[in-house]
N, C-alpha and C positions, 0 to 999 in steps of 0.2 A: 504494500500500500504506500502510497505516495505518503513520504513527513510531512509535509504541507497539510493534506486531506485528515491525518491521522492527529493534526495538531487539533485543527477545527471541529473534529470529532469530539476531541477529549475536553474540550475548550464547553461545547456545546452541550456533553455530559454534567460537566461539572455546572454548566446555570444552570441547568435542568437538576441536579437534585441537590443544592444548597441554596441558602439565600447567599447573598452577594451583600455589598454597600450600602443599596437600594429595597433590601432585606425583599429582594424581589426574581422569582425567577423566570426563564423565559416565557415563561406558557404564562404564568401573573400579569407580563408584561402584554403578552399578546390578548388574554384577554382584559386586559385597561385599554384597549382600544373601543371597547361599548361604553365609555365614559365622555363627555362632553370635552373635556381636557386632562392633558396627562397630570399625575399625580405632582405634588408641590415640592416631594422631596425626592421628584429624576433630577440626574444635572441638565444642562442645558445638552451636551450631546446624545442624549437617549429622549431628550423632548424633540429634537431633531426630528429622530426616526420614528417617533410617537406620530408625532403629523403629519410625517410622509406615509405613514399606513394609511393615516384614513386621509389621504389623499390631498393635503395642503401643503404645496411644495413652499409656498412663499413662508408659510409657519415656521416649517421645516430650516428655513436656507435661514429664516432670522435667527430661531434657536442655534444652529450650528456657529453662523457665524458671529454668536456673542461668546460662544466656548473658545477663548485664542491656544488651550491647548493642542496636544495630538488628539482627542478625541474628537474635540469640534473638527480639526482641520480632517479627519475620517471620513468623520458621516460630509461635512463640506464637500470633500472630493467625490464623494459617492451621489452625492445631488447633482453636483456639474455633472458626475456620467452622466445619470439619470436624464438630463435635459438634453443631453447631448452632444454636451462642451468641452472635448476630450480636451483640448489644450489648459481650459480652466481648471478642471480635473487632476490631469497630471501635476500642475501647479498644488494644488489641495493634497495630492495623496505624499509629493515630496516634502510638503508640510507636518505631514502626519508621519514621517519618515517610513513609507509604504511604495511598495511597486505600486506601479495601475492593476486596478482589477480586471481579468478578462471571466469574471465568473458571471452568472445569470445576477441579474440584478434581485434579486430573490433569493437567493444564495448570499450574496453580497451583502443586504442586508440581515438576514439572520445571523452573517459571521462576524457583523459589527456589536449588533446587538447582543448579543452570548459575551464579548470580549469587554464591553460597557459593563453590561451584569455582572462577569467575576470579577470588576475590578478597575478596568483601566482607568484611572484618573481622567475625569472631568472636571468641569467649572460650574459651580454650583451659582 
């Protein structure tokens, strides 16, 4: 199995049966998307990808880009894909000190989000 694919796995196990920071794990997280707005105590990079679920990119792109971490610059890079803007992208992922993603943007997200959850330092 690919180290890469085996990292994301293990990555994604682990927010799936601990709590995290956000004393919150994936599937919590996926369903706080039937909520009006994300919870008060996500940092700003997982409110990112809260309102890019339910579908408000401009939500999204403010949340991320008030996080001047690597995690805002993450989910950041992951929005430019998402629109389109591999230039602005690549810009945001070397930010986040990340290759570009060539994963499904679905994948992409879940592998931001699992890495928020156990941990990675945001800006609250």
């Amino acid at each position: 199995m690919d180290g890469g694919l085996h990292k994301i796995r293990r990555d994604f196990s682990r927010a799936e049966s601990c709590a995290s920071l956000t004393g919150m794990t994936l599937q919590q997280f996926r369903d706080s998307l039937g909520a009006n707005a994300p919870s008060a105590d996500l940092g700003l990079a997982l409110a990112g990808l809260w309102w890019d679920a339910k579908g408000d990119w401009t939500k999204a792109h403010e949340s991320a880009q008030q996080d001047e971490g690597q995690a805002g610059s993450w989910v950041h890079a992951y929005l430019h894909r998402k629109e389109g803007d591999a230039s602005n992208a690549s810009y945001w992922y070397s930010r986040a000190g990340r290759r570009p993603s060539s994963a499904a943007l679905d994948d992409e997200w879940t592998e931001i989000a699992t890495a928020l959850l156990a941990g990675l330092p945001q800006t609250h």
